[in-house]
N, C-alpha and C positions, 0 to 999 in steps of 0.2 A: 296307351297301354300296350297295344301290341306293336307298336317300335321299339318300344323299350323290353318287350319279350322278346323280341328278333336281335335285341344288340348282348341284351346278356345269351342267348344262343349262339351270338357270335362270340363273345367273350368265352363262354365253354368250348366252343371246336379249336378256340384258340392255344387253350391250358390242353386240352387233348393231346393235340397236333404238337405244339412243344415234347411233350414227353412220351409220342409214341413210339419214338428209335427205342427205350425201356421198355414200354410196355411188350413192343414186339421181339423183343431180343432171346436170345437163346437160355434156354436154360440148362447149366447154370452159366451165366453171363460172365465175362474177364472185363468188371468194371475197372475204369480206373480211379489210380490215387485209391482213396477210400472207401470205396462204393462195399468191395466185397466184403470188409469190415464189419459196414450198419446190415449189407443184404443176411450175414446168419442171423444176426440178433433179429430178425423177423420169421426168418426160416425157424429159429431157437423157441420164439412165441408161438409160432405155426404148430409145433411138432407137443410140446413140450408144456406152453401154457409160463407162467411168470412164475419157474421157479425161485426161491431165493437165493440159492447158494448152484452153483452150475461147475460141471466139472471140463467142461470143454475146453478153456481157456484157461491159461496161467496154469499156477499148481492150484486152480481152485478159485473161484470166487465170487463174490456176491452182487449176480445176475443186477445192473440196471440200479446198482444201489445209487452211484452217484454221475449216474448218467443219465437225460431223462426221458422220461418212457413214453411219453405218448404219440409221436410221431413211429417209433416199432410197435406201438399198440394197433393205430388204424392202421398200420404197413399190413402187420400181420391179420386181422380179421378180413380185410378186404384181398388179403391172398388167399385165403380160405373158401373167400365167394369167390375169386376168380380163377384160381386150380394153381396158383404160386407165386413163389415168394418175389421173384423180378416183377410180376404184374401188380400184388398189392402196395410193391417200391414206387412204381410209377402209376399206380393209381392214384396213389398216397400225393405223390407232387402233384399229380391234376387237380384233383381237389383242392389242395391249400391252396393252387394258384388262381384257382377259379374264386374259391371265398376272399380270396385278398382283393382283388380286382374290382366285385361285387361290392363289398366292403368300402373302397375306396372310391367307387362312383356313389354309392349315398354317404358318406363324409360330405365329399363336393358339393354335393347337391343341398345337404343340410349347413351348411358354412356357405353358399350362395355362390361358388365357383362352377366353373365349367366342368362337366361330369362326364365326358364323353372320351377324349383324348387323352388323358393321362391314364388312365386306366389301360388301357390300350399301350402306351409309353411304358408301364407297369408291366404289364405282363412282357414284352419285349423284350427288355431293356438286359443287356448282357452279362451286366457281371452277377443276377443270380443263376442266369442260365450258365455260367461258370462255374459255379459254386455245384452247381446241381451234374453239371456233365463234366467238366476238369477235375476239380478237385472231390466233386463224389462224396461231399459232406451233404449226406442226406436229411437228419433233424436241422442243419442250419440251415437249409434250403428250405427248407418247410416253414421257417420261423421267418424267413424275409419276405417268402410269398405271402405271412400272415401278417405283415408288420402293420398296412393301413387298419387292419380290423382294431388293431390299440387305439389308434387314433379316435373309431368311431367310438369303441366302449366308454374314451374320456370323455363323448358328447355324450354317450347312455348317461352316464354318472351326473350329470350336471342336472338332468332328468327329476322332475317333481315324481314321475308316476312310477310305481312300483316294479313294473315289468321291464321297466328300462334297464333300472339298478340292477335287476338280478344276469340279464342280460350282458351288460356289462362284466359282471364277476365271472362270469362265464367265458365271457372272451377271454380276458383276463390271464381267465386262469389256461384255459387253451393255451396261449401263446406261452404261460410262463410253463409250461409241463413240455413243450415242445421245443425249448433252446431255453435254458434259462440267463446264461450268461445277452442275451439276447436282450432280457430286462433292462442295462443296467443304459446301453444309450435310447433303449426305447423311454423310460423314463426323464431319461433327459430333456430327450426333443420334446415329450410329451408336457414337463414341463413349460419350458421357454415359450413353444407354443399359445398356450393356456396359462399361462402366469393370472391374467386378470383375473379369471374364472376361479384360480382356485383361491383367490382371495374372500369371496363372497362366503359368510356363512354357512348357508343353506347345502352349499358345494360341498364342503368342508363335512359337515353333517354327513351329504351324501357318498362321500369317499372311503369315511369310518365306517359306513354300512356295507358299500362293498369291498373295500376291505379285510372287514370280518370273512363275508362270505368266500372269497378269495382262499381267505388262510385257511375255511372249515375243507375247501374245496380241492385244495394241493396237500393238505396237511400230511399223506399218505406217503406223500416222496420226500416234501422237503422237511420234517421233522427226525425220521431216519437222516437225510444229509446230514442236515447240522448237528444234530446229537452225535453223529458218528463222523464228525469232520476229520478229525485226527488221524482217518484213513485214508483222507483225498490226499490224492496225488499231486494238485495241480503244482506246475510248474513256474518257476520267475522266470517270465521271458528275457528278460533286460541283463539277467544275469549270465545268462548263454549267450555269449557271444554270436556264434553259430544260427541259434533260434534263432535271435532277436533280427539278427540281418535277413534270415532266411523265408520270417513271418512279417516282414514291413514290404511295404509297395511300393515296388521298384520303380522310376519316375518313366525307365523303358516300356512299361505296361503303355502308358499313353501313346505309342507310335504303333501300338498293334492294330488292325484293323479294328476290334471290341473299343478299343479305347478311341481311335478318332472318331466312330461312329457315337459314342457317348457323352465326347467332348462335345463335339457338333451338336447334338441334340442341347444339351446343357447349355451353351456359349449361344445358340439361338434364339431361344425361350426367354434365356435371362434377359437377351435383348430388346426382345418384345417388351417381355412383360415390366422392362426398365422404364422402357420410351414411354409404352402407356401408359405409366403410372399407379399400376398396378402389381405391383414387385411387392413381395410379403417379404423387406429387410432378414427377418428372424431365421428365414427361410435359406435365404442365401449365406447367413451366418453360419448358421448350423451347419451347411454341406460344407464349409471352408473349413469350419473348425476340425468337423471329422477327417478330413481330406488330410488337413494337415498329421492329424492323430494319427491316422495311416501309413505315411511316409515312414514312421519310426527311426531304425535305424540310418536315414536318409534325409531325414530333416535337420536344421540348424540346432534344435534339442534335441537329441534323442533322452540326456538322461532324466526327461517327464516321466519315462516309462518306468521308470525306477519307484514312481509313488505308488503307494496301496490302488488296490484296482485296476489300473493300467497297469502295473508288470503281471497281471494272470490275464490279459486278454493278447491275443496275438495282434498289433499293430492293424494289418490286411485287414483285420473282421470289422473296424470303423467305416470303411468303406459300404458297408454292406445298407448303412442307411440310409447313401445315395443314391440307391434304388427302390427310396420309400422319397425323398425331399425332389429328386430332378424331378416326376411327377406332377407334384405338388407345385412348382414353379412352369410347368407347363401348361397346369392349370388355371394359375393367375395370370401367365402371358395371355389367355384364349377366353378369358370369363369376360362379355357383353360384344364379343367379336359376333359379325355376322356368320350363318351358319355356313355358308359357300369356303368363306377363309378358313373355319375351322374345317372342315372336309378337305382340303389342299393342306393343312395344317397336319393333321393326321395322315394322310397318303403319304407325305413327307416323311415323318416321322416313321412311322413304318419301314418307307421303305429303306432311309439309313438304317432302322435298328437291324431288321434284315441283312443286306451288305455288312453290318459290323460283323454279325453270328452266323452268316454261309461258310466261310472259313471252317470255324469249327465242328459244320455241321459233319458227323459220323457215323456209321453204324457200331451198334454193340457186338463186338467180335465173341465167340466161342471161349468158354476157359480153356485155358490151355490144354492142348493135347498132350502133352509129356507129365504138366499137375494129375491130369484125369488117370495115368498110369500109374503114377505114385500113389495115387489113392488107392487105384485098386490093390495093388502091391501092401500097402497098410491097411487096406480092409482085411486081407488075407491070413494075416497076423493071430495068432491065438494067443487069449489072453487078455486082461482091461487092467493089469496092475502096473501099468508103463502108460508113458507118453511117447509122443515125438516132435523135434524142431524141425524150423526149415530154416535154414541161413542163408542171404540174409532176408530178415522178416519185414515182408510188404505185407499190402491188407488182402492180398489172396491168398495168402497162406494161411487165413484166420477163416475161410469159409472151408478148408480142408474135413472139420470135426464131421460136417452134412455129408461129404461124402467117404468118409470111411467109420465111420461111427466109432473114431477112438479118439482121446480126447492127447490136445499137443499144447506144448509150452508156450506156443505165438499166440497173439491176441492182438486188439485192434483198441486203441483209447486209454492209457495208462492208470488215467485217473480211478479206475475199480480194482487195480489190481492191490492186494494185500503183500505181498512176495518183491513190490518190487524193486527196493531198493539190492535182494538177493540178483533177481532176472535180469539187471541193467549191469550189473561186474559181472557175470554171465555172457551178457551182450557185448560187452566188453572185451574180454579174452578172445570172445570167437571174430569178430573184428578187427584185432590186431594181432592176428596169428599165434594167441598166448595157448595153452593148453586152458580148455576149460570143462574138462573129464570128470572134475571134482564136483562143478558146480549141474555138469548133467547128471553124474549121477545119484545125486543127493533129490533132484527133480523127478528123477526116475523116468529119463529120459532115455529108452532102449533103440531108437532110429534117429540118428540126425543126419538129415536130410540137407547138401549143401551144394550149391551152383558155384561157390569160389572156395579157393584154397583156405582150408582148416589145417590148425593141428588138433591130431583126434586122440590122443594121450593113448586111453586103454580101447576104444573103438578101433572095429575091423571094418576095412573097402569092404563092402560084398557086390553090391551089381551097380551099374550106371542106369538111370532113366533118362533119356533125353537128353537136356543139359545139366542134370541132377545126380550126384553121388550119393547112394546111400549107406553109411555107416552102422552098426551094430555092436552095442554094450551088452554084456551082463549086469543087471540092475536091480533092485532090492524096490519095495514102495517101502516096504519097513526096514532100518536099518540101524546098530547100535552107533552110542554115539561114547567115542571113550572119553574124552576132554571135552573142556566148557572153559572159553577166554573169559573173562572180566577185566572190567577196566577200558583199558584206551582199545580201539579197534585194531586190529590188524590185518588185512587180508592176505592170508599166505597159502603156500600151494598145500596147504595139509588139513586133510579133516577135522574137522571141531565144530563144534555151538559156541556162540558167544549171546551173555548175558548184556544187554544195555543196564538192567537194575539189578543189581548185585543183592539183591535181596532173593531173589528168586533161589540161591543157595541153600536157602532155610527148608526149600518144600524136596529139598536132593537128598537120599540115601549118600553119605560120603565113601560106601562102598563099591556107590554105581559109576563116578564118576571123578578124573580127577582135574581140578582146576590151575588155569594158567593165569596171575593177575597183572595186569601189563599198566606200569604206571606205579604211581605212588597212592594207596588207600586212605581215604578219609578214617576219623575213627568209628565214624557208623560201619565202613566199610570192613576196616581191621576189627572191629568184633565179631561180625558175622564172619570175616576168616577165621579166628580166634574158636568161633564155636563151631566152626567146621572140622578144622585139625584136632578138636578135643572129641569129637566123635568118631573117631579116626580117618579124618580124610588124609588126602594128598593135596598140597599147592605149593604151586612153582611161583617165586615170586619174581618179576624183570622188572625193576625197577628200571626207570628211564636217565637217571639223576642220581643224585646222593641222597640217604634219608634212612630210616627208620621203621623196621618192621620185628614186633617180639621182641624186642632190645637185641636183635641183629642190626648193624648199620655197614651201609653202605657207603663207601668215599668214592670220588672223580678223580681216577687218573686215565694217562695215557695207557694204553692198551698197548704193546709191544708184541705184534703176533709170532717173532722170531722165540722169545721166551716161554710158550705158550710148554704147559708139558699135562701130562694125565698117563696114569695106568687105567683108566677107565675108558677114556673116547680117544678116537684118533682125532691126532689136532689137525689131521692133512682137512678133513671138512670143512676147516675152517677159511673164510677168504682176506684177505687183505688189510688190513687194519689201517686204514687209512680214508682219508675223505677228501677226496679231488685234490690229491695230492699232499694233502696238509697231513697231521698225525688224530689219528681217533682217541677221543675221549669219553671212559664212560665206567659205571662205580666198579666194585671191587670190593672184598669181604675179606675178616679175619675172626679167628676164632668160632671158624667153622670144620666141619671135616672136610678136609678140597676133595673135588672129585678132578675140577681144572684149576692149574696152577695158572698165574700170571706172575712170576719172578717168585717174591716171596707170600704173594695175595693168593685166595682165593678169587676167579672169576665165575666156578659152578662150585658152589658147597652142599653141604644136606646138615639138616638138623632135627631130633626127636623132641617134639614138644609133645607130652602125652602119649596119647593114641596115636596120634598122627604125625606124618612125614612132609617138614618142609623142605621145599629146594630153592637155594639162592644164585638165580644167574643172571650174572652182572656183563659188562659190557656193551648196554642197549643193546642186545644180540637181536632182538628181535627188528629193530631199525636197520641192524646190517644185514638181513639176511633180505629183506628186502634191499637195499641200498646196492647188493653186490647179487640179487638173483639167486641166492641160494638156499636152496631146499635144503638140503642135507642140514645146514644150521636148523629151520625150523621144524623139522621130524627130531633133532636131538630134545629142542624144548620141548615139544608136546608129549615127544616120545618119555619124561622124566614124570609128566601128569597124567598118560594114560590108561586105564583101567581095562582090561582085553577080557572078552568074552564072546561065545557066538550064541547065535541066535538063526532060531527056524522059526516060520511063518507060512501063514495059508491065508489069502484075501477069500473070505465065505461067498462075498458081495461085495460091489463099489455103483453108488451112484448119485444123480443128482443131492447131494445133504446126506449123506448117507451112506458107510463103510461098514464092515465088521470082517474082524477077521482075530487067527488065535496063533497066538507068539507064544514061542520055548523059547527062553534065554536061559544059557550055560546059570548065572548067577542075576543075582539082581541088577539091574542096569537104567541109564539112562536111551530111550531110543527117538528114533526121528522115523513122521509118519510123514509119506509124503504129499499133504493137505496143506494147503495156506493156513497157517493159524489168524481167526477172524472172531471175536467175541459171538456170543451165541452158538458154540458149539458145546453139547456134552456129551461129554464120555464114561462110560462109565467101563472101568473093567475086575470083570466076573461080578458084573450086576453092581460094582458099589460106585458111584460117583466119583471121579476126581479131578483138578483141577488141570487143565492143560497148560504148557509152559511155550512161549513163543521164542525160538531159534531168532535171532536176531540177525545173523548172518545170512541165512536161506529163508527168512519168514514162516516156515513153515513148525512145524506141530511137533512139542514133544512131550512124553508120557514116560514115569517111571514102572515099570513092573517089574516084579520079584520073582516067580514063577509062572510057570506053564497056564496062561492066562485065555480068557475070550475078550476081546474088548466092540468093543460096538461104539461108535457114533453117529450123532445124529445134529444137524444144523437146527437148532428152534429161533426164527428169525422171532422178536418182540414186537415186531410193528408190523406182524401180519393184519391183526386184527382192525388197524387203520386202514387197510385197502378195504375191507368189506365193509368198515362204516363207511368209507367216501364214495364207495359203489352205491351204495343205498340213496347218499347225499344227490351224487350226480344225478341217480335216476328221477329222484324226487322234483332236482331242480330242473333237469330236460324237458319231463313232463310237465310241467309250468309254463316252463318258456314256450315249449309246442302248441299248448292250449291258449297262452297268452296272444301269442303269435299268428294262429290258424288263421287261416284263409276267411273262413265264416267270419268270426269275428272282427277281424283287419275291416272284411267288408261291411259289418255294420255297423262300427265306428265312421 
């Protein structure tokens, strides 16, 4: 007994000592790759507590909804008892490393292998200590150091007595709250492993029971996931070229020092435990399989990756459970060895895994001194009804919000953000020197902050920090919106909202707004145009093609820009009618009123149906004005649908879920708030409820108001009420396990 208190004491200075360059490091720390990403989302719990909706990142959005919390949960309580957020980071890895380790010597020990060495191999072994200090993926680090606890809970579960089972779900659920995609090869191995085991009945039995317990026990996160899946982000890696090479395992990793020294350990063991006869086959299957899974783009398949499942995992993360099976094969090399060979056996190992990870041993450097001045600088700022960027966006520009207390466009993990199909053509423009003034200021982004050449459109130089320029917009959080695209998408350099469901038309005042339809309309479609113009809207029709709209038709001819004539527009706007040299084709109108001629056609007409005003412009204009870069064409379109008025505003309040502020618009109007639109928000303005509408182009929030209005919103998340039963659940089940478990009792059994 107290050998084995002296080994797990050593097992603890071990997990320590691994992570006390974090625990000692500066605050606030310049982690890399990722670190300063997951360090706010601890800082954010520290300060703040699990709001739902959080305004610090993106335009807005809902804190931890699909990302998961329980590794920033004990981040943040154990910063709390230790005076900050770097210390309960790295308290956070000691812990999970010390339970994995623990965990994994009675595995061993109850499966009849040697339980001393691989544990030791475990906590070692280099590529989670990569994970953990290179790439600064904090919950997956956490979830590798807990990976042997799976294993044990599938021995709990196999368990006649009750205290096992519950024990069991608890692990369980631990590991699935703390990396979930983590589950899907811990399962596997778990599996293949335990294949017999789970044939038996009784097993079977026991698995439904935990189980249950399992689902009543996560239910708080993952039922929000899946119900609200439709708002994950995740990515096809297979489809990204870029990704896919970028997230597979380059076969160069093996000549780094991490990798010979891992080889060697691996290439050793296997040899022993070959010779002796003691080789777990399944064991060395399994690390091949994965290994190979890893290569990704780099292996003789890559397009495996292409199937369900494997394209949302990034190839590299297969690897992660060779740091749960070399172990495990070091422990079948060593199970009935005399005790002498394993202590040579282990000093060995040791001291390779050592030499692998001296190399990358570092200290935590200070966040930057030039970040630290920008912040001040944006602390200094009056005002909460703006953001700001920092281009381009790494994960220390997402712990910026901690130190200036103002919330900016960058963010760390895509998959929460509601906006981002807007933020990524955003990311886009500023990335390839395109103007992207429209899409910050629709963001309501008043500093952009940039270390590389921008084009800053309407943004002014004002001072340099460091290696940092800072920029300054005049910006709106509320701002009208004159046009609304339907139809086919366009992204053009001109202000608008575009509808993905053209139904959304029906809940619009036709006097607030007026519409662009780009494409050819379904008849669902063309009736709700139909009852739009009869209520007296505006809509601009560009058909793409020849076809029929109102019994106006459009025919396909050649476009002739030399014939081009109008008393209304200048035709100089116009560019070249031509397509990589060939001649452009695209419809044309008659028996309209021309506003633009093409010969004897119409290519811009107008016609009165009713109330309302249609306009017919033909020549796919909208394809050329992208195709030839030209603006002036798409300000002519928009400019024929849009509805002008101004509008004043006063923000009362803005915070966590929660805005109110009071608009004067000239007339009634359509406007954009600049909030992520994200189901569970209500608005109501001047006290009466209404339905918010989501900008499809900017994701974010819009509202119609008719006059001099108050409006108020407020985030009501639905699935709050599951974190407080599963709080309940937990404590209940804790306190079971702790009494089951006690010392006393342990002892009198």
């Amino acid at each position: 007994m107290i050998l084995r208190r002296a080994y797990f004491a050593l097992l603890a200075a071990i997990a320590v000592l691994l992570y006390l360059p974090l625990f000692t490091a500066p605050s606030p720390p310049a982690l890399p790759t990722d670190g300063d990403g997951h360090l706010f989302k601890i800082h954010k719990l520290m300060s703040n507590g699990w709001e739902p909706w959080i305004e610090d990142w993106y335009s807005g959005f809902p804190f931890l909804r699909f990302y998961p919390p329980l590794s920033y949960l004990i981040g943040a309580f154990l910063g709390l008892v230790l005076g900050s957020d770097i210390r309960g980071y790295a308290a956070t890895l000691m812990l999970t490393s010390f339970v994995g380790a623990v965990a994994l010597h009675y595995y061993l020990r109850r499966t009849g292998r040697e339980p001393y060495v691989a544990p030791l191999v475990f906590l070692l072994f280099p590529w989670h200590l990569g994970v953990a200090y290179m790439e600064a993926n904090f919950p997956r680090a956490n979830s590798i150091n807990l990976f042997p606890l799976f294993l044990l809970a599938l021995l709990w579960a196999f368990e006649v007595r009750e205290r096992y089972l519950v024990a069991s779900a608890v692990a369980i659920s631990v590991i699935s709250l703390v990396h979930h995609s983590a589950m899907v090869p811990l399962v596997i191995t778990g599996f293949v492993l335990f294949v017999e085991d789970f044939r038996r009945p009784r097993v079977l039995s026991n698995f439904f029971k935990v189980g249950g317990l399992v689902v009543a026990l996560t239910a708080f996160w993952y039922v929000p996931f899946f119900m609200e899946s439709k708002w994950l982000n995740f990515w096809n890696i297979y489809r990204h070229p870029w990704l896919f090479k970028g997230g597979s395992l380059s076969p160069s990793l093996f000549l780094e020092p991490a990798g010979i020294s891992s080889i060697a350990i691996f290439l050793t063991f296997l040899l022993v435990a070959y010779f002796r006869g003691t080789l777990w086959r399944r064991t060395l299957g399994l690390a091949v399989l994965y290994l190979y899974l890893a290569l990704g783009y780099y292996s003789p398949t890559p397009w495996i990756h292409s199937l369900p499942v494997l394209s949302m995992i990034p190839p590299y993360r297969w690897v992660d459970m060779i740091n749960l099976l070399v172990p495990l094969i070091v422990a079948d090399a060593l199970t009935g060895v005399e005790c002498r060979w394993k202590l040579v056996a282990g000093a060995l190992a040791t001291a390779l895994l050592i030499l692998g990870t001296l190399p990358y041993a570092r200290s935590v450097p200070s966040y930057p001194q030039d970040l630290m001045e920008v912040a001040k600088f944006l602390r200094e700022q009056p005002g909460d009804d703006w953001r700001f960027v920092v281009h381009p966006a790494v994960s220390p520009h997402s712990y910026l919000p901690v130190l200036t207390g103002k919330a900016t466009l960058n963010g760390w993990y895509h998959e929460g953000d509601p906006a981002e199909e807007g933020h990524i053509r955003m990311w886009y423009l500023l990335s390839t020197g395109h103007d992207a003034s429209l899409y910050l200021n629709s963001y309501a982004v008043k500093f952009l902050i940039a270390s590389t050449n921008v084009t800053v459109g309407n943004y002014s130089k004002i001072v340099k920090i460091g290696r940092y320029w800072v920029y300054t917009g005049n910006v709106s959080f509320v701002e009208p919106v004159g046009a609304v695209l339907v139809g086919n998408f366009y992204d053009l350099p001109v202000d608008y909202a575009y509808f993905e469901d053209s139904s959304k038309l029906a809940t619009i005042p036709p006097g607030a707004v007026g519409v662009v339809y780009a494409g050819n309309p379904s008849k669902e479609e063309e009736s709700l145009l139909w009852d739009f113009l009869q209520r007296g809207g505006t809509v601009v029709w560009v058909p793409e093609r020849g076809g029929c709209l109102f019994g106006v038709c459009g025919v396909m001819e050649r476009i002739d820009g030399s014939s081009l004539s109008s008393k209304v527009f200048n035709v100089s706007v116009f560019a070249p009618f031509d397509y990589d040299g060939m001649p452009w084709y695209g419809p044309v109108f008659e028996n309209v009123t021309s506003l633009l001629s093409v010969g004897n056609k119409s290519m811009i007409g107008v016609v009165k149906l009713g109330k309302g005003t249609l306009y017919l412009v033909g020549g796919n204009i909208l394809y050329h004005s992208i195709y030839w870069d030209s603006k002036k064409e798409a300000e002519l379109v928009f400019g024929l649908a849009r509805i002008d008025g101004s509008l004043n505003y006063t923000l009362l309040s803005r915070s966590d879920g929660k805005y109110s502020l009071i608009v004067s618009p000239s007339k009634p109007m359509l406007i954009r708030v600049s909030e992520s639109y994200y189901p569970h928000w209500e608005i109501r303005v001047n006290g009466e409820l209404v339905e918010p509408i989501r900008d499809d182009r900017t994701g974010l929030t819009l509202i119609t108001v008719s006059k001099a209005s108050t409006v108020n919103a407020e985030f009501h998340d639905p699935f709050m009420r599951l974190r407080v039963y599963s709080a309940i659940g937990w404590a209940v089940v804790l306190a079971y396990v702790l009494l089951e478990f006690s010392w006393g009792r342990a002892s009198r059994r």
